[in-house]
C-alpha positions in Angstrom: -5.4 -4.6 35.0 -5.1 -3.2 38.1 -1.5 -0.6 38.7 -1.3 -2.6 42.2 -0.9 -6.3 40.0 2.2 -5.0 38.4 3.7 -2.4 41.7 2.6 -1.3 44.7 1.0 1.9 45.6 1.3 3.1 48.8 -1.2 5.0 50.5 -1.2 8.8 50.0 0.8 8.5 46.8 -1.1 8.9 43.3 0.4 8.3 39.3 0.9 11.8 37.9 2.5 10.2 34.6 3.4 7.3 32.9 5.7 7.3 29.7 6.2 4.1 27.8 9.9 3.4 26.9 11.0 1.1 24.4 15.0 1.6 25.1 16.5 2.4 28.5 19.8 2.9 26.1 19.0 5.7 23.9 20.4 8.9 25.8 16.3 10.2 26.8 15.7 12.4 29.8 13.4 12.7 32.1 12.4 16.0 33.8 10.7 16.2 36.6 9.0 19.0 37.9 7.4 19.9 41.4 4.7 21.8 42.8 7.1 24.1 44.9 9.1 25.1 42.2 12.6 22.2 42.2 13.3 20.4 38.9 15.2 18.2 37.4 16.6 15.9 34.8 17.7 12.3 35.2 19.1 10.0 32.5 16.5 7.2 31.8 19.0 4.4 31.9 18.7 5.2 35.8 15.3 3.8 35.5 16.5 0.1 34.6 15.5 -1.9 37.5 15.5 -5.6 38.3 12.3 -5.6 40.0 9.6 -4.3 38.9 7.6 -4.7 42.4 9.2 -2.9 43.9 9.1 1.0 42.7 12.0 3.3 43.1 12.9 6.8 44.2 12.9 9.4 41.2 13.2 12.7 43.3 14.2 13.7 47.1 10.9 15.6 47.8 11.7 18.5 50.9 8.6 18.7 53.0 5.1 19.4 51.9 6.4 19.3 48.1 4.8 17.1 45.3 5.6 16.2 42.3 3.3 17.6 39.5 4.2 16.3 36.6 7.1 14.2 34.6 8.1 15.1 30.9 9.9 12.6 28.6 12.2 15.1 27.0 11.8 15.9 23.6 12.8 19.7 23.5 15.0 22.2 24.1 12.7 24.9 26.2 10.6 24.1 29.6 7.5 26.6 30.8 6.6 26.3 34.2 3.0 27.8 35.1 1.8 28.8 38.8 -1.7 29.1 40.2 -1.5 33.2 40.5 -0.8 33.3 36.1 2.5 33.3 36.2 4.7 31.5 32.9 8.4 31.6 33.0 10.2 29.8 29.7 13.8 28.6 29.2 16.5 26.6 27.8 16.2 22.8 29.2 20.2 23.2 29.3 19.7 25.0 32.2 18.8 22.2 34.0 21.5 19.7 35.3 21.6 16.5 35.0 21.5 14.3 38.1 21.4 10.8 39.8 17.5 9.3 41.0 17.5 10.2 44.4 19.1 14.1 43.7 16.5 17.1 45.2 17.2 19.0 41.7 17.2 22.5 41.6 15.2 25.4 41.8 13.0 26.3 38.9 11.4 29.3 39.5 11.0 32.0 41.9 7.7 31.5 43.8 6.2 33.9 46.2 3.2 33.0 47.9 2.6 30.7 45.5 2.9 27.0 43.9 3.4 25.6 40.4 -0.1 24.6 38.6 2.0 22.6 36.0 5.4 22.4 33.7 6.5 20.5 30.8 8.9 20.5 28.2 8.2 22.0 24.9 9.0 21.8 21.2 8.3 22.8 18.0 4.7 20.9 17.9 3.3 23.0 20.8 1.8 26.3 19.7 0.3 27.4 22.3 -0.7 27.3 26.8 -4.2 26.6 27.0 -5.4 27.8 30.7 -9.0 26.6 32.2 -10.6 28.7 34.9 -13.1 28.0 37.6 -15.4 30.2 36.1 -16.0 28.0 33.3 -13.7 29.8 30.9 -10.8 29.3 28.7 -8.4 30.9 26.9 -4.9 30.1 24.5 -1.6 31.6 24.8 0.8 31.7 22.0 4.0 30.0 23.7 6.0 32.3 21.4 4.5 35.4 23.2 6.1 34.2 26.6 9.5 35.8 27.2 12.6 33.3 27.4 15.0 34.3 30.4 16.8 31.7 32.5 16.5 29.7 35.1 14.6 30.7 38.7 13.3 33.7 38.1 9.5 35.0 38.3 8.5 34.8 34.9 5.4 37.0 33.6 1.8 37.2 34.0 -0.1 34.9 31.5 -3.4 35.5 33.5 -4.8 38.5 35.7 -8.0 37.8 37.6 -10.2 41.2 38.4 -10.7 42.2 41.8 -14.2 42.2 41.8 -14.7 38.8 40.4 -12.0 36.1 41.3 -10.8 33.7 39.2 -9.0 30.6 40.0 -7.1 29.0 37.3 -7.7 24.9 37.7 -5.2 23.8 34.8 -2.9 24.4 32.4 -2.1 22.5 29.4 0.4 22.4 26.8 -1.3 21.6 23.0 -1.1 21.9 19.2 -4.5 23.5 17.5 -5.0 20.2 16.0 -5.8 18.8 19.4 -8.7 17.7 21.0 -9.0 17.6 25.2 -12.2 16.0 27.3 -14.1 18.8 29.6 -16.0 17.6 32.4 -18.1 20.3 33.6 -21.3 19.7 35.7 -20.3 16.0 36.2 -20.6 15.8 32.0 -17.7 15.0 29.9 -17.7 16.9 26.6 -14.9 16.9 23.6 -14.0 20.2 22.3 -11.1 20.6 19.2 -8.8 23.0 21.0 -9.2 25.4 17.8 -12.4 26.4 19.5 -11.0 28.3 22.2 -9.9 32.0 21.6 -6.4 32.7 21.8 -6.4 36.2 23.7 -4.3 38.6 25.7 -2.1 37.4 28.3 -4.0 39.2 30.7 -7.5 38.3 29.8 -9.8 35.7 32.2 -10.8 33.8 29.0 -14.3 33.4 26.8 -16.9 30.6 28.2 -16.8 27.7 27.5 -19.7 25.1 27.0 
């Protein structure tokens, strides 16, 4: 079934996430994050509508911002990642609270640069796994990223070398029992995350195949 029999989609918009609920009642959270660096949490109640046709405002976007992904919130830390390597990690709490159509706050300090992705974490995700351009890969033990608070920089998880650039495409958040689909050269492949190396912060990654 089509997204468009149940809601409409208007043009220029895409889904970045969709959570099932089973109880607008029981006191979850969603966080939203965006690709120039705002965030923030909203009580799911806020969600109950009484039509479902007609889809609803979940964040104030400012101009030229997106929103880059949506976390149900089942944790107490949040890493947000950018495109130039950079991880910063801290206490949800930290985040307020607010109404539907509330701009949120700012989540980290960006300078000439954007957020690749975010999420809330717990105690079942080891690790950042980050995914090049140049067909590499490499894991990141989320304990190894520094807590601070709230809008700062955060540290370099990724360095690319001058003489060879690399671009980092995604970021994901994962458990080694996990398994992700790779499409490289219009292929789609299925790797156990296990296989790819956890290294130094600053390292581009091993290939991957």
């Amino acid at each position: 079934k089509h997204i468009n029999t149940i809601t409409k989609v208007s043009d220029g918009e895409k889904i970045i996430k969709s959570i099932a609920v089973n109880d607008f009642k029981n006191n979850d959270i969603i966080t939203i994050f965006t690709k120039n660096g705002m965030v923030k949490r909203t009580n799911i109640e806020d969600y109950i509508v009484t039509r479902y046709t007609k889809p609803i405002t979940t964040i104030k976007l400012k101009e030229k911002d997106e929103v880059i992904n949506a976390s149900l919130t089942i944790g107490d830390e949040v890493i947000i990642t950018t495109k130039n390597g950079y991880a910063l990690k801290y206490n949800t709490e930290e985040i307020p609270v607010v109404g539907l159509k509330a701009s949120g706050v700012k989540a980290i300090n960006l300078k000439d640069d954007e957020v690749l992705n975010a999420f809330v974490t717990n105690k079942n995700n080891e690790y950042i796994t980050i995914f090049t351009n140049k067909k590499t890969a490499k894991r990141v033990k989320i304990s190894e990223i520094t807590k601070t608070s709230r809008a700062k920089k955060g540290s370099l998880i990724f360095k690319s070398p001058k003489s060879k650039k690399y671009e980092i495409i995604n970021i994901l958040s994962n458990n080694s029992k996990d398994e992700i689909g790779l499409k490289i050269d219009n292929k789609i492949s299925f790797i156990k995350i296990s296989e790819i190396n956890i290294m130094d912060k600053l390292s581009v990654g091993g290939t991957i195949h």
